[in-house]
N, C-alpha and C positions, 0 to 999 in steps of 0.2 A: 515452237518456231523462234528463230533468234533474231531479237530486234535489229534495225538496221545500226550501224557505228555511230552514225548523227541521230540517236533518238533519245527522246526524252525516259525510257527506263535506265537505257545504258548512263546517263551523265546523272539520274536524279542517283543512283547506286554509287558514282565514282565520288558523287558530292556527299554524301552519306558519309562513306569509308576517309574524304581527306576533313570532314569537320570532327570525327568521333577522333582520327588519330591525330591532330593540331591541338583538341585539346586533351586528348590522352598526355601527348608531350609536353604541352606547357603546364601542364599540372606536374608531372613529375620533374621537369626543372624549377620550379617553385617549391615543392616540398624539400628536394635536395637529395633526390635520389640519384644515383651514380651510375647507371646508365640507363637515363631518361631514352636513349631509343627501342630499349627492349618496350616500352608502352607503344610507341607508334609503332613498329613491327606487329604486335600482336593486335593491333585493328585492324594491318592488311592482310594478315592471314586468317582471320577470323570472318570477318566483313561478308557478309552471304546475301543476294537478294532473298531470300526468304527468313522472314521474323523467327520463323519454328528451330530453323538451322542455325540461325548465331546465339539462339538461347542454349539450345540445346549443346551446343561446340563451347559456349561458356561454361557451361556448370563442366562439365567433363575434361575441359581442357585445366579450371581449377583444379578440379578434383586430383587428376593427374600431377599437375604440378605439385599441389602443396605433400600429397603424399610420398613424392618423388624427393620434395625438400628432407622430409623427416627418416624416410630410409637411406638419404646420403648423409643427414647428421648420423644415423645410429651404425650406418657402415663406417663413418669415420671415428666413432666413439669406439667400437671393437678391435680396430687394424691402424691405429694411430701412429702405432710402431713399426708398421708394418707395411710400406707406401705400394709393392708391388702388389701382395695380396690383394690393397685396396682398390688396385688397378683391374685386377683380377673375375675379384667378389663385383665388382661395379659394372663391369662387362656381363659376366653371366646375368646376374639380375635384371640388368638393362638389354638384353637380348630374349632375357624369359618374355618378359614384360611386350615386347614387339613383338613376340611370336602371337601373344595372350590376343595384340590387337589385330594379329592374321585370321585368325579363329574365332573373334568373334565380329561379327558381318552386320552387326547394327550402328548409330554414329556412337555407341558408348567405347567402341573401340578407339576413339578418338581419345579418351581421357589417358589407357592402356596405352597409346602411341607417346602423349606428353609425358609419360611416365617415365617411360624410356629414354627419350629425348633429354628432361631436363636433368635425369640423374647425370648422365654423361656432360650436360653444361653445367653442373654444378661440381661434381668433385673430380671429375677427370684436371681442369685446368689449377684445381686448387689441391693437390695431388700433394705437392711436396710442401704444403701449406695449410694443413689441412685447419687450424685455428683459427684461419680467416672463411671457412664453410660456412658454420652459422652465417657471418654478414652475409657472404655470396646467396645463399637460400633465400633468407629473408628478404633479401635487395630485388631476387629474383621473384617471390612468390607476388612483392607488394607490386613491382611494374607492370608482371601478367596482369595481374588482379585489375590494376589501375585501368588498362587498354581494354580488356574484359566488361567492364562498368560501362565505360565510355562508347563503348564499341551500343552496349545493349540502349540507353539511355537515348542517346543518338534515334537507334534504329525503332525508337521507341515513340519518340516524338516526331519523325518526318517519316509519311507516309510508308508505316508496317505494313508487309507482304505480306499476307497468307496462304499455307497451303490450300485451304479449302478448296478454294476453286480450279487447281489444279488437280487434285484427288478427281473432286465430279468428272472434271473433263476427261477425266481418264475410265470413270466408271461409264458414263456415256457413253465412251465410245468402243468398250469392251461388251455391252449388253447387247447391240445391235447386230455384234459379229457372232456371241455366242447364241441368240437366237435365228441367224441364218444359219448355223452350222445345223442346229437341231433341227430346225424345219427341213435340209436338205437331207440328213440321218433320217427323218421319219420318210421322205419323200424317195428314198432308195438311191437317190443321184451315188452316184461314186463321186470323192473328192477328190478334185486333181491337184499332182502335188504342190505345186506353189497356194493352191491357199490350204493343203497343211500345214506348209512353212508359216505360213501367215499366221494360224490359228497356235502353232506352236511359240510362235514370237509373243503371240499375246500372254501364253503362258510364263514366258518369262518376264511382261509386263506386270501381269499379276502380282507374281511371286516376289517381283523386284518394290512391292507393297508395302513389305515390311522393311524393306532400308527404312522408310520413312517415318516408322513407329516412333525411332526415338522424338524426331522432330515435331512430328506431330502432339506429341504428348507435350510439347515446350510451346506450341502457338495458341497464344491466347485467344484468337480468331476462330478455335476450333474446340468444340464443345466436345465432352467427355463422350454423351452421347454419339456426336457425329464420331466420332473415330471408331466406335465401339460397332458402328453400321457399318462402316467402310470395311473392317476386319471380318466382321460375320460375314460381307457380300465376298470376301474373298475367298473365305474358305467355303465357302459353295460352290463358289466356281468354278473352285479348284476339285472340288468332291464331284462334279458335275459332268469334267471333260473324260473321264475314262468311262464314265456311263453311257454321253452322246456315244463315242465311239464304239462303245460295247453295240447300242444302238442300231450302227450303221454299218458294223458287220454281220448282226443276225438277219436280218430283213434281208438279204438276198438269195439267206441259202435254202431256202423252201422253192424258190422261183414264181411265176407268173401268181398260179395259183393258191400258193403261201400268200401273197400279199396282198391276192383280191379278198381271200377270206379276211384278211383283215382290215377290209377296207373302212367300215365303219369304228374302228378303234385310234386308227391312225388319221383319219377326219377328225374324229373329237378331239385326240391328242394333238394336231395341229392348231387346231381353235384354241384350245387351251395353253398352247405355245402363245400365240398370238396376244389372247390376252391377260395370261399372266394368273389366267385362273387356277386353283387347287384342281387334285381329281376329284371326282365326285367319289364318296366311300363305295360305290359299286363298282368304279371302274374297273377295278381286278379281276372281280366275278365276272363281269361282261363281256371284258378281251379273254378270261378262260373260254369262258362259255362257246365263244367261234372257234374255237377247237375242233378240226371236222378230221383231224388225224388220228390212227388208232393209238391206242395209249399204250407207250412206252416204245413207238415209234421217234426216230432221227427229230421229225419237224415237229412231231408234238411236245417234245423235250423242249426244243427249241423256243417254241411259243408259249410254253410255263415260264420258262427263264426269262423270255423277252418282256412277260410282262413285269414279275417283279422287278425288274431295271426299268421298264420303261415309267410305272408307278414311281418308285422311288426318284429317277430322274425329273418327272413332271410336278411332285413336292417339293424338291429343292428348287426349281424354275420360279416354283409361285413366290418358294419366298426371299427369293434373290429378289422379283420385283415388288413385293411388299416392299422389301427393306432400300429397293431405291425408291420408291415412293415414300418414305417415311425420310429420308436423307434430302429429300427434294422439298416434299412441301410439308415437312413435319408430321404425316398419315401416320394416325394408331396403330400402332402392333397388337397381333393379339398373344393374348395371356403367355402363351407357350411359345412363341416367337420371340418374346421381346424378354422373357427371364435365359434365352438360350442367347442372344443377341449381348446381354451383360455380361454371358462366360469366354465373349469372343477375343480371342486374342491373335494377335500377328502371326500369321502364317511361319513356321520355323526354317532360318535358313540356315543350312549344313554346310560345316568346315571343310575345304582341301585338306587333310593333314598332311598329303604328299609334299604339296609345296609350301603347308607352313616349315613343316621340321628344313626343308633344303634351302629355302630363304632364310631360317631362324641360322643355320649352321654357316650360309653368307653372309649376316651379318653377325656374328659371333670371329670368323676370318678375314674379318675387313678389320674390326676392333684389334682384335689382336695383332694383325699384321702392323695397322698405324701406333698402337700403344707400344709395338716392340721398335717401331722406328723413334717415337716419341723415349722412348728410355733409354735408345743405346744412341743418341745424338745431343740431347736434349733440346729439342727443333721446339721453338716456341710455338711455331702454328700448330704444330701437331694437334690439336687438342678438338684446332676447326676443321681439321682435315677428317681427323675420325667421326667428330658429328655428322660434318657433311655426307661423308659416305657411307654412314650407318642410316642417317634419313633415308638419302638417296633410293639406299636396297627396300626400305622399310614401305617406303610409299609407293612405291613402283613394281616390288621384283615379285608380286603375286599375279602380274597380268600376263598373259598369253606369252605377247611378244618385250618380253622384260626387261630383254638388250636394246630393244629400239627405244623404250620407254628411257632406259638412265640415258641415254645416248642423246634425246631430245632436251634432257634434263640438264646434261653438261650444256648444249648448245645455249640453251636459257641462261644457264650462269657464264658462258662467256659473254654474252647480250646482257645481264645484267651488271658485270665487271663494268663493262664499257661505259653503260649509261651511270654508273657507282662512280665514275673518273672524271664523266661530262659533269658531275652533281656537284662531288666534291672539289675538282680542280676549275669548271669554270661558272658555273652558278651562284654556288652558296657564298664565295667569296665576294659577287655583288650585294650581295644581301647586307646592308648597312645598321637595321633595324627591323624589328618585329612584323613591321608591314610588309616589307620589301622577302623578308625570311618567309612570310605564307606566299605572296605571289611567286617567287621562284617554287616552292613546294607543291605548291596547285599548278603548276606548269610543268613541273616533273610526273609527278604522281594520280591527277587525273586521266590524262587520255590514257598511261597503263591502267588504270583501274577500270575506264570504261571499255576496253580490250578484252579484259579478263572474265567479263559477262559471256562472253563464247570460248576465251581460252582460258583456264581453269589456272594455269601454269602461269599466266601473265600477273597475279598473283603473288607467288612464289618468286619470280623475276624481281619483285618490285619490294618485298620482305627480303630478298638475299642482297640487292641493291642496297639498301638501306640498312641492313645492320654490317656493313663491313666498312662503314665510314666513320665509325667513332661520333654519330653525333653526340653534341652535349647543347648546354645552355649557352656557353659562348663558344662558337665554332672555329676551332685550330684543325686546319686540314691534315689527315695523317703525313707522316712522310714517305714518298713514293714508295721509296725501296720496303715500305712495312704494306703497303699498301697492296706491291703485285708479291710480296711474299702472303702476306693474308690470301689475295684471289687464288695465287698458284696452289696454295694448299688445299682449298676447296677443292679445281678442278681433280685433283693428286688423290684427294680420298673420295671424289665419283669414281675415278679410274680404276680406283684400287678396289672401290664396291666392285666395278661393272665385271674387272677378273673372276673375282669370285664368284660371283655369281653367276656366270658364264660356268663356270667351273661345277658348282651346286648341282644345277639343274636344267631340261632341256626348255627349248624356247617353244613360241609355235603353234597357234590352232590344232593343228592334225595333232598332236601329242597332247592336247589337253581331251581329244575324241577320242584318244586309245585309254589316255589315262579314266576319265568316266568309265569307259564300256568295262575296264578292267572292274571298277568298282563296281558297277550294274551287277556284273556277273559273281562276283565274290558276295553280293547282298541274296544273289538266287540259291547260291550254294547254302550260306548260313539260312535262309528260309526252310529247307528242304530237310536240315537239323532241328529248327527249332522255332516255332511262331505260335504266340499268342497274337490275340486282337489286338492288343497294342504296335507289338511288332510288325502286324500288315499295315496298320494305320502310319505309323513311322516309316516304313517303307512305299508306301503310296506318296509321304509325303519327302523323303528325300530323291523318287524317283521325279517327280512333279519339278522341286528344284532343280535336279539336272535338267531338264528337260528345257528348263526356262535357260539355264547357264549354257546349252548346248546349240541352241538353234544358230545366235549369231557367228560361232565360231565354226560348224558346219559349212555355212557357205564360203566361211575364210578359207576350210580343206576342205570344199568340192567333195560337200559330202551329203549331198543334196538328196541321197536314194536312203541315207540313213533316217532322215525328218519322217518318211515314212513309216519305219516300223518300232521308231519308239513309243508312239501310246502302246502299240500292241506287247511289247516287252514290258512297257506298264501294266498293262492289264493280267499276262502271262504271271506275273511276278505274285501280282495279290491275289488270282486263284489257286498259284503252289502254297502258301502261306494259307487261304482257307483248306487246302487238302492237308498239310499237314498237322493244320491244328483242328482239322477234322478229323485226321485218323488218329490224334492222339486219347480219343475219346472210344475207340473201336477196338474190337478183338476177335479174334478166331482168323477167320480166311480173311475179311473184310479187312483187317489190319496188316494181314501179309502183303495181299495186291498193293495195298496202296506204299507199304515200306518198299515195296520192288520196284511202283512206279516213282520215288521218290528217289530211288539211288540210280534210276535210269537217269533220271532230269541233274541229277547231280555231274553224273561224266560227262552230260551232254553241255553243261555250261560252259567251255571253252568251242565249242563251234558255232558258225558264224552265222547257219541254218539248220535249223532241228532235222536230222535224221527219220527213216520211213519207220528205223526201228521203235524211236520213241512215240511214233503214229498208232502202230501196232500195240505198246505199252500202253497207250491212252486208251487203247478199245479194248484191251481185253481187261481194265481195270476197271472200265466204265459198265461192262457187263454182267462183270463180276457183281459190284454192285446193285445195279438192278435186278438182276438172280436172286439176292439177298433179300433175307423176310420182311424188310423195310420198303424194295422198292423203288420206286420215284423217290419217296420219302428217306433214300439213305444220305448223310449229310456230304459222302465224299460226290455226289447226282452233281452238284450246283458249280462245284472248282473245276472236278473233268469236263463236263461241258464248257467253262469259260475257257478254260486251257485250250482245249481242242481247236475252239474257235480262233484262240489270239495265234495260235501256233502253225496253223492247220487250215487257214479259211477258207482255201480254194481247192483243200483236197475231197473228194469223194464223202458221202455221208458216211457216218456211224450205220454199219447195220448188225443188229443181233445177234449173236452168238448162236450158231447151228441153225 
């Protein structure tokens, strides 16, 4: 929830951000650094209510920088002679670089972004100069650096944020929804679809877990332990939702009588929802045991299978709530919980490469476009233009609607220009003395900052404001005319991004749901070629990630009937993957059926609902099988079954061959 404008988080955050950057500044005008505002720039872009996220943005925004320093001296030590080249090799690298931060989706891509960024402000402007780089690096590494300290230091002594509390709140309030779903799975209800929508939203809350890894690991508020619980509760969670649902499609297809036989199984197993208990080591034998179907029967397949998922779903249950119990009030794990809880790591989150390479190649077109105008004019601003609108693409042109995004982004910087005009033309020039230079600046720069608490961009407004005025230690306002040529040239290299990129790639919700399903479906196909255990487990876990990336953008393209059947294309997915790293263990007929049903599932991956042929491929495969000197006991029994189900739920049962 976001505080109201007059609150005490929003102003105690804006006063945070203007005391770390007053003295970021006045330390680098003291020392004699040469442009003392790149220090106060880099506290309002750094500046995070959360302790975890400005540590974390510190070390990486270093890291970036000073690595960025040393590959623009070593690009200018090999092409010295050679100033286009330099222009050239500086672009590609610094576009590699912003691709690297597309691709990877934790905040370490933040260092990958400064990378990019400061290679282009450091040897792009010093270009035909290139002997004055070292100073320019150094000058620039020491003022990040400076703003960075100050920024942490700050946030260090007036009341640190922790994630902490914010993780539980969110674990809280995902346990409550995942234990009604499962009580409602055992209880037969059918789900209606807004609270699948709901239930899938949460998966993307989940998954959206590990953005927060990096930060996490940087808040000193948050114990090695406590994150180590948060991760393992995640990946159960996530191991959990395709089993509920597996769940709460078998229990209806036996009918009345299917379920009363199981009535005392799904009693205990609701109890044991409830409280969080393990199964007892018999329960398996016991839910066999009401088995009152003939064997090798539709529903007694059904009710073999239903148990070991509902077993394995009710272990993972217990020890999601062990481990919020031990997250909450410090509760002992046991032995084998708690050395499995040490190997947990953050849920993996998978790359677009679609729209890295089309964003990397709009901002590779932007460069190039302003560097050929910067060399065949020689336009001084050139230099800010291309930054500008190499950020621009960089920060924005991975989201949905990418044109609306830079388009907001221009509107910012003419709202920052203005208030850059109000600053420099009628403020700063009252400012007579050091006293008078903080209260104009605490009057400019607070109430943007406590803004920014909700607008993320208010921010950026107040960082592009302030570094186009040339502060220094004694303040000479620029001169107009350099003043709207600096502004016009930023706007000039947004516009020039916004082309390209326009150009790149399409825009749009509904086209990021075609773009997934494309990939869904190209992960079914490579399945059907080729899966080991790893590969279903990688594929469970990149389908999970869409699944969290897809829900908000469905309802953007009114695609609300889709939320429905992607567990089930979930589930479809990881039982082609056990068929065919089951059959690659098989031979004679048993290995033919199943290579026949696999190139059936392969032509059928471009339509949009499975065919009756591929109905009939699954029963005469599934037959085949059970024919076989194995049995129940044949390995491909476990995936035709799940297939059938995910594919198939409401069609007629499976019945035996002749």
């Amino acid at each position: 929830m976001t505080p109201p404008y007059f609150s005490l988080p929003r102003w105690l955050f804006a006063s945070k951000l203007f005391i770390a950057a007053m003295l970021a500044f006045a330390i680098a005008v003291h020392i004699g650094l040469p442009q003392p505002y790149w220090s106060l720039v880099t506290c309002c872009v750094l500046m995070n209510p959360m302790t975890g996220a400005i540590r974390s943005k510190a070390i990486y925004r270093f890291m970036g920088t000073v690595s960025a320093g040393v590959a623009s001296l070593t690009l200018a030590g090999v092409f010295v002679n050679t100033p286009v080249l330099l222009v050239g090799v500086t672009g590609l690298v610094a576009t590699a670089t912003l691709a690297i931060s597309l691709i990877d989706r934790t905040p370490r891509s933040y260092g990958f972004l400064l990378f990019g960024v400061t290679m282009m402000l450091v040897a792009v402007p010093e270009i035909n100069q290139p002997g004055n780089m070292f100073g320019t690096a150094v000058a620039r590494v020491t003022e990040i650096g400076l703003g960075l300290i100050c920024c942490s230091i700050i946030d260090s002594i007036i009341a640190p944020r922790s994630l902490g509390p914010q993780i539980r709140d969110r674990l809280h309030a995902w346990i409550p929804d995942v234990e009604r779903w499962f009580e409602e799975a055992l209880a037969g209800r059918e789900t209606d679809p807004e609270a699948t929508a709901d239930r899938l939203r949460m998966i993307g809350d989940v998954t959206a877990l590990s953005v927060l890894a990096g930060q996490l690991r940087y808040d000193p508020m948050v114990s090695r332990r406590e994150r180590k619980i948060a991760f393992a509760i995640q990946q159960r969670m996530l191991r959990l939702v395709p089993l509920i649902s597996a769940i709460g499609s078998r229990l209806p297809i036996g009918g009345d009588a299917f379920r009363e036989a199981l009535t005392p199984a799904l009693a205990e197993a609701s109890r044991l929802v409830r409280d969080g208990e393990e199964p007892p080591a018999d329960f398996a034998g016991r839910m066999d045991a009401l088995d009152e179907e003939a064997p090798g029967s539709w529903q007694s397949l059904v009710h073999r299978n239903l148990t070991v998922i509902m077993a394995d779903a009710l272990n993972l249950w217990s020890e999601i709530r062990a481990l919020d119990s031990a997250l909450d009030s410090g509760a002992a794990l046991s032995p084998s919980l708690d050395a499995a809880t040490e190997r947990a790591r953050a849920f993996p989150l998978y790359p677009d490469y679609h729209i890295v390479w089309r964003v990397s190649a709009a901002i590779l077109l932007t460069y190039a476009t302003l560097a050929g105008i910067s060399y065949l004019t020689g336009w001084q601003q050139a230099p800010g233009a291309l930054l500008i609108g190499s950020v621009a693409i960089a920060f924005f042109g991975g989201v949905d609607e990418a044109g609306a995004a830079v388009a907001k982004f221009a509107r910012f910087a003419v709202l920052a220009t203005a208030a850059a005009a109000v600053l420099c033309y009628a403020l700063l020039p009252m400012a007579t003395d050091y006293g008078a230079f903080l209260v104009v600046m605490a009057l400019f720069m607070m109430p943007i900052a406590a803004w920014s608490v909700s607008n993320p961009l208010a921010l950026l407004l107040l960082a592009f404001a302030l570094s186009t005025i040339n502060l220094q230690g004694k303040y000479q306002p620029l001169d107009f005319g350099t003043f709207i040529d600096a502004s016009l040239a930023s706007l000039i290299g947004i516009f020039v991004g916004f082309f390209w990129l326009h150009m790149a790639r399409r825009m749009g919700a509904e086209h990021a749901v075609e773009r997934f399903t494309k990939m869904a479906r190209a992960d079914i196909r490579a399945l059907t070629r080729h899966a080991t255990a790893r590969d279903r487990d990688l594929y469970i876990a990149r389908s999970l990630d869409r699944i969290g990336a897809l829900t908000a953008r469905l309802e953007a393209a009114d695609g609300s009937d889709e939320s429905l059947r992607l567990l089930r294309r979930l589930r479809a997915g990881a039982d082609i993957a056990d068929l065919r790293h089951a059959a690659n263990g098989l031979s004679g007929e048993d290995r033919q059926a199943a290579e026949r049903l696999l190139t059936v599932i392969r032509q059928e991956t471009g339509r949009d609902t499975p065919s009756h042929s591929l109905l009939g491929s699954i029963d005469e495969t599934l037959s085949a099988a059970l024919n076989s000197a194995t049995g129940e006991n044949n390995p491909l029994v476990r995936g035709l079954l799940g297939l059938r189900l995910a594919l198939f739920e409401k069609s007629p049962p499976w019945m035996p061959a002749g």
